[in-house]
C-alpha positions in Angstrom: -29.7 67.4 59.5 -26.7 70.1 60.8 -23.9 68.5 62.3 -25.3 69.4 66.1 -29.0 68.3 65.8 -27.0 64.9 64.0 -24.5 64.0 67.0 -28.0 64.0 69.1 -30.3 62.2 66.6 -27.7 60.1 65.1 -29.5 56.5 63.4 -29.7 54.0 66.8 -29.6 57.1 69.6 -33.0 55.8 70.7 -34.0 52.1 71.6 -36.6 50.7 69.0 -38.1 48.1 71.7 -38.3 50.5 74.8 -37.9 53.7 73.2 -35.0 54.8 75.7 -33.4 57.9 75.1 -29.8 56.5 75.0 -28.5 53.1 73.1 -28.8 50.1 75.4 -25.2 48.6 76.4 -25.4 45.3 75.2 -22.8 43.5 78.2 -22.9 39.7 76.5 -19.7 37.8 74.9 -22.2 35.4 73.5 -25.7 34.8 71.9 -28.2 32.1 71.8 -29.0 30.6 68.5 -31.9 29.7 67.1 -30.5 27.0 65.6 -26.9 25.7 64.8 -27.2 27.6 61.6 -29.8 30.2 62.4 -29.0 33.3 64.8 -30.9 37.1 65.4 -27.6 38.3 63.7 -25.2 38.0 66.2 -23.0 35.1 67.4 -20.3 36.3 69.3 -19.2 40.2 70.6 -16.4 40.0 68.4 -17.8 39.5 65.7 -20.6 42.0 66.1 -22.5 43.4 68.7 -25.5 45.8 68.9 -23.7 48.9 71.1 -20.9 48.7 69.3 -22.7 48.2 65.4 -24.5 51.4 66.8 -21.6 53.7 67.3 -20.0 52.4 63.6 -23.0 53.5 61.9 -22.6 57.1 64.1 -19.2 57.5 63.1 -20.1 57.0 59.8 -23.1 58.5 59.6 -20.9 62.0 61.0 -18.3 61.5 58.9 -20.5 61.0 55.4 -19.5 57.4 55.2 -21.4 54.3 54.1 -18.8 52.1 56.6 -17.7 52.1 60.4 -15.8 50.6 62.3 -14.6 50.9 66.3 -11.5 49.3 67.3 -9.7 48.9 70.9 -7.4 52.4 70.4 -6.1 54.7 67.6 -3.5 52.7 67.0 -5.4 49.6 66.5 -7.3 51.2 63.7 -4.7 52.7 62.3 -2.8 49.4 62.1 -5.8 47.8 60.7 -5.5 50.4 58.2 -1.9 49.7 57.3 -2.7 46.0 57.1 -4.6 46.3 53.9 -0.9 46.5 52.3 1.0 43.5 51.9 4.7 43.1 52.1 7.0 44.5 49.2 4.3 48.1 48.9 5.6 51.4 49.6 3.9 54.0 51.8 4.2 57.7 51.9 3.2 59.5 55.2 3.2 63.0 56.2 7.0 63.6 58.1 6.5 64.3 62.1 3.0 62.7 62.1 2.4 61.3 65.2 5.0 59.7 66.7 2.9 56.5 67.9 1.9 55.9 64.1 6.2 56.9 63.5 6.9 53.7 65.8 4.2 51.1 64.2 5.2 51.8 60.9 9.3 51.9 61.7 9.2 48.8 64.8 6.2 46.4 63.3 5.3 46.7 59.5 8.6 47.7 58.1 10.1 44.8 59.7 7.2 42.8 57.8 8.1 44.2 54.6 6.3 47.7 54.2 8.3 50.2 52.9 7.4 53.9 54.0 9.2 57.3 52.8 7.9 60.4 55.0 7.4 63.2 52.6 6.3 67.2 53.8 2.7 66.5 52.8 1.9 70.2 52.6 4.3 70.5 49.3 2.3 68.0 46.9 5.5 68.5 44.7 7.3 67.0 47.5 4.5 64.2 47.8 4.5 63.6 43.9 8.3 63.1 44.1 7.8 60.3 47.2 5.4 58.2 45.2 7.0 54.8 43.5 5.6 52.5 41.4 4.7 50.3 44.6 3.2 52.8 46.5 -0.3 51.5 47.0 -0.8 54.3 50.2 -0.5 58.0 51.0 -1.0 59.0 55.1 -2.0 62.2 55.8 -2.7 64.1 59.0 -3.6 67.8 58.3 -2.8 69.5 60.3 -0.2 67.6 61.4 0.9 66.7 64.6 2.6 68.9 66.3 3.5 71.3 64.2 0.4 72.0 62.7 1.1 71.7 58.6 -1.9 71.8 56.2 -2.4 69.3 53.4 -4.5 70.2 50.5 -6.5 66.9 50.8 -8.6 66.8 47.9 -4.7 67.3 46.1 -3.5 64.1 47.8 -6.1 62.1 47.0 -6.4 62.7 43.6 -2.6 62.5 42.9 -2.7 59.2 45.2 -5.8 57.6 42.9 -4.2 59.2 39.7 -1.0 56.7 40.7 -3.1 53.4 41.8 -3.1 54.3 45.7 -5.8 54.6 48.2 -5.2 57.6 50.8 -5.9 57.4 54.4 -6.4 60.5 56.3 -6.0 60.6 60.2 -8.7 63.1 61.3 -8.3 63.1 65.1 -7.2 66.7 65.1 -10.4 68.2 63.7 -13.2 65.7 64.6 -15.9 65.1 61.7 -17.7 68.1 63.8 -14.9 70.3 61.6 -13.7 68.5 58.7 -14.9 65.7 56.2 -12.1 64.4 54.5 -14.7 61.6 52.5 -16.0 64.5 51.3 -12.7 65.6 49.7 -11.9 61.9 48.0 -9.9 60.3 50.7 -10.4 57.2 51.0 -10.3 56.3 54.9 -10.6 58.2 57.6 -9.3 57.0 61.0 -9.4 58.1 64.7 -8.1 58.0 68.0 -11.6 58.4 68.9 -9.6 58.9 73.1 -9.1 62.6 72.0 -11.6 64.8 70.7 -14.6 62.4 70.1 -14.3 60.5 73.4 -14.3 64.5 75.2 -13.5 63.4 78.5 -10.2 61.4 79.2 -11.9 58.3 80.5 -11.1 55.7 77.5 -9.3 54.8 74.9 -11.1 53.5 71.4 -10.0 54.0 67.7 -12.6 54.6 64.4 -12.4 54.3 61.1 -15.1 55.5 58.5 -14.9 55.0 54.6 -17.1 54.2 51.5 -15.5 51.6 49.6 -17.2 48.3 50.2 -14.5 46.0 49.1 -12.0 47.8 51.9 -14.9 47.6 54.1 -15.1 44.1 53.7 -11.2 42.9 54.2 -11.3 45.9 57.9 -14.3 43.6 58.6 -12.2 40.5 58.0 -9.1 42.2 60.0 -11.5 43.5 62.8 -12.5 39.7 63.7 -9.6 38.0 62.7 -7.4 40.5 64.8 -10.1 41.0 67.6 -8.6 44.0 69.0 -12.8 45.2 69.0 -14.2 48.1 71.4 -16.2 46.7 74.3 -20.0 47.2 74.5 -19.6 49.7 77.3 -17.0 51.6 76.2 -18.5 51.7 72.8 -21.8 53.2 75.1 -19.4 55.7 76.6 -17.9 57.3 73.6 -21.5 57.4 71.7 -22.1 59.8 74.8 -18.9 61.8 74.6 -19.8 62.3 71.1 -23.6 64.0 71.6 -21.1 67.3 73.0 -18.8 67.1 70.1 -20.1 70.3 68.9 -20.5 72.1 71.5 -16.8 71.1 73.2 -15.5 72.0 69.9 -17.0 75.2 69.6 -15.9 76.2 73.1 -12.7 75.2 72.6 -12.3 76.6 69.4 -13.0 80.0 70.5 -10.8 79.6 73.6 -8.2 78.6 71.1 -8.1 81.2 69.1 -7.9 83.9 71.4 -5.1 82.3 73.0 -3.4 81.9 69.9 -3.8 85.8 69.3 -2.6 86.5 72.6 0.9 84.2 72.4 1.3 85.9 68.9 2.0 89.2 71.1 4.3 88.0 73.7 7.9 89.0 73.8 8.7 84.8 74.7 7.1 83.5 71.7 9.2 83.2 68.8 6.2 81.9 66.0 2.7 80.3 67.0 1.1 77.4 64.8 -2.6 77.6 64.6 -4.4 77.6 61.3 -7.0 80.1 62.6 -4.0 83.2 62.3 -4.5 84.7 58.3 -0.2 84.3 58.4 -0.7 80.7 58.9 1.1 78.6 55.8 -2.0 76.7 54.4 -4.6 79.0 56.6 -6.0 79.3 52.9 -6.6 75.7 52.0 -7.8 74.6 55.4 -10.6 77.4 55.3 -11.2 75.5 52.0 -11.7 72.0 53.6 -12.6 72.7 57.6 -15.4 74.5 59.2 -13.0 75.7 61.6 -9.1 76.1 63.3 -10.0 74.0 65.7 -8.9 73.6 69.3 -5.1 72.5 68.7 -2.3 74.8 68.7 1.9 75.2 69.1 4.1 77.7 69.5 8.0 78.1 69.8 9.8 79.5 72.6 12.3 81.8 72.3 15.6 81.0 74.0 15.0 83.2 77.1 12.1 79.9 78.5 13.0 76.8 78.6 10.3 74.3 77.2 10.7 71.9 80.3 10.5 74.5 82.5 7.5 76.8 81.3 5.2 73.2 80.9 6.3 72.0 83.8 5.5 75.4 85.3 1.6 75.8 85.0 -1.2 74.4 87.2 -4.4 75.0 85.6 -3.7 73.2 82.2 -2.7 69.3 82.6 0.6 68.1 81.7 0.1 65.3 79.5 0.4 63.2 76.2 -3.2 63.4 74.7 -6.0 66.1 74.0 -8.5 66.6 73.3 -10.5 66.0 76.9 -12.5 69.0 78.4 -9.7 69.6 80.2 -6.7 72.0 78.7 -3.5 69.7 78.0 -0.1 71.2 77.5 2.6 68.6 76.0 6.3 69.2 74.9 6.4 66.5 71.8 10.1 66.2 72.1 9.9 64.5 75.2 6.6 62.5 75.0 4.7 62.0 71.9 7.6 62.4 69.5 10.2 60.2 71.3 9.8 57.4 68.6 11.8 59.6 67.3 15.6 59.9 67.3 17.0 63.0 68.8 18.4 64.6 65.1 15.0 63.6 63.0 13.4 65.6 66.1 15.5 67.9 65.7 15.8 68.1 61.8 11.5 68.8 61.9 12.0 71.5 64.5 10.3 68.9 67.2 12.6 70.3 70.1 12.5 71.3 73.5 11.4 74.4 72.5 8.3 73.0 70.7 5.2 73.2 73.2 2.1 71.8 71.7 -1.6 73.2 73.7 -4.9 71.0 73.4 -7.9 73.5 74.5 -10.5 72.3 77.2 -13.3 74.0 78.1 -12.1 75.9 80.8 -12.8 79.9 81.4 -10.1 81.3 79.0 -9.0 84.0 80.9 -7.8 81.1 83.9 -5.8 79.6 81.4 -4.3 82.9 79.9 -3.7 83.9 83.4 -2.0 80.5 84.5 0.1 80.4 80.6 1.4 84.4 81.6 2.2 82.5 85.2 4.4 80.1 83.6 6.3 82.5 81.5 7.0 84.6 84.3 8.3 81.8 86.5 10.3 80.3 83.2 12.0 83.5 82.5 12.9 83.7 86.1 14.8 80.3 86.2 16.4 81.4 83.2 18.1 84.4 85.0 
């Protein structure tokens, strides 16, 4: 099936018993036993439970997996990622990935003995250079967040197997709606299934797809062990956000794009990030790998707006920290997702208050145009 008649018909969308048109929320913490060593294969909600097994299969039935698994945020699957390394291994991540995966790996697992060298993933020389005898990981995000870098991934993850590593790949930014990184030999895909996947700002989960069975076996061990699992009904909820995943994306794709075309011409813009512009570094490679540019986007201000003021400044788009919602989000990194951060590593990776980072809803594009040409008006006026 194509990726839109799949997010409807995914396996489990319809009830085998009643035949009801959307997957029953199965609301229970517990389950009666046939006997004390006999059950209808479940126990216990953490452990497994039918919503939830329903949306792992859809994420990785989307994503060209064999595996799934839903966790309680992004960040829980991501550290349920990292926790497949054990203390003494080295890690090398993309530099200026997100800064909530910055903190985890700098606050929590380095102080358990994971060592982690950030390396400008779009450079594979660069990459190659980061690797160590006990690197046992490579973390991509392409493109990265915020500034919107492309990784070759199919480069990464055979130079990561070629030195005994497994890669991960976070894939929030695209959505399996426009890229498969399985599909290209990484290893594990994970997402902060809040953004994109979820569509509508009204919970926070985490996925993880991959095809190895022995690393699906230990995430199953971590996932029970840990317990940081996604409910039943929020499982329900984001299976439902997920049936518009194509159709959100494709609206704010396009959206995207023409905004992107339009910033390129203002006089306040000093350089837009968006691999859907041909002058985009790596626009080649992601053709290569994505079905699309997606509906993320940053720019850099010249000196004549201030970032604070031009984001604070707007009144259609939202002023937030996520994305990915069917409304359009504005976010200056430097002073929310990037704060992990210190000020001169910002600074050094361009992450400034300059930096303003766009998410595209669905909105009519012209009323965000109009309210982004507001903003600059109103900046460049405080500025005088």
């Amino acid at each position: 099936m194509r990726k839109n008649t799949l997010l409807i018909h995914h396996k489990g969308a319809f009830c085998p018993h009643t035949g009801a048109v959307s997957t029953p929320v199965y609301q229970v913490s517990t389950f009666r036993q046939d006997a004390v060593d006999r059950n209808r294969g479940y126990d216990y909600s953490r452990s497994g439970n039918p919503t939830r097994d329903v949306l792992e299969g859809f994420i990785a039935q989307v994503e060209n997996g064999r595996f799934g698994f839903a966790f309680s945020s992004g960040m829980a699957a991501v550290s349920t990622c990292l926790m497949l390394l054990r203390p003494g291994d080295h890690l090398v991540a993309t530099e200026g990935l997100y800064g909530g995966t910055y903190r985890v790996l700098e606050k929590v697992f380095r102080e358990h003995g994971l060592s982690c060298t950030y390396a400008d993933t779009t450079d594979i020389g660069a990459l190659e250079d980061a690797l160590k005898p006990e690197t046992r990981a490579v973390y991509i995000e392409t493109p990265c967040n915020p500034r919107m870098g492309i990784t070759d991934i199919a480069a990464v993850a055979d130079l990561a197997h070629e030195h005994g590593a497994f890669a991960v790949l976070d894939n929030t930014f695209m959505s399996p709606y426009l890229q498969n990184p399985l599909d290209f030999g990484i290893d594990i895909v994970v997402h902060s299934a809040t953004k994109f996947l979820g569509g509508h700002s009204d919970l926070i989960a985490g996925l993880i797809a991959l095809n190895d069975a022995g690393m699906a076996g230990r995430i199953k061990e971590l996932q029970n062990a840990l317990g940081a699992i996604l409910s039943p009904y929020e499982s329900w909820l984001l299976m439902r956000g997920m049936k518009t995943l194509g159709v959100r994306m494709e609206k704010g794709q396009k959206t995207a794009v023409r905004i992107a075309e339009w910033l390129c011409g203002r006089k306040e813009v000093e350089r837009v990030m968006y691999p859907g512009l041909d002058e985009h570094p790596g626009a080649d490679i992601h053709r290569r790998q994505a079905g699309g540019p997606g509906a993320m986007l940053s720019f850099r201000l010249r000196d004549c707006c201030s970032g604070k003021d031009f984001v604070e400044n707007v009144s259609v788009w939202t002023l937030a920290v996520s994305l990915g919602g069917i409304e359009s989000i504005i976010t200056l990194p430097a002073a929310m997702t990037h704060l992990p951060y210190s000020s001169a590593e910002r600074n050094r990776l361009g992450i400034d208050g300059q930096l303003v980072r766009l998410a595209v809803g669905i909105e009519d594009e012209e009323d965000l145009m109009d309210d982004l040409g507001g903003a600059f008006a109103r900046c460049r006026k405080n500025m005088e």
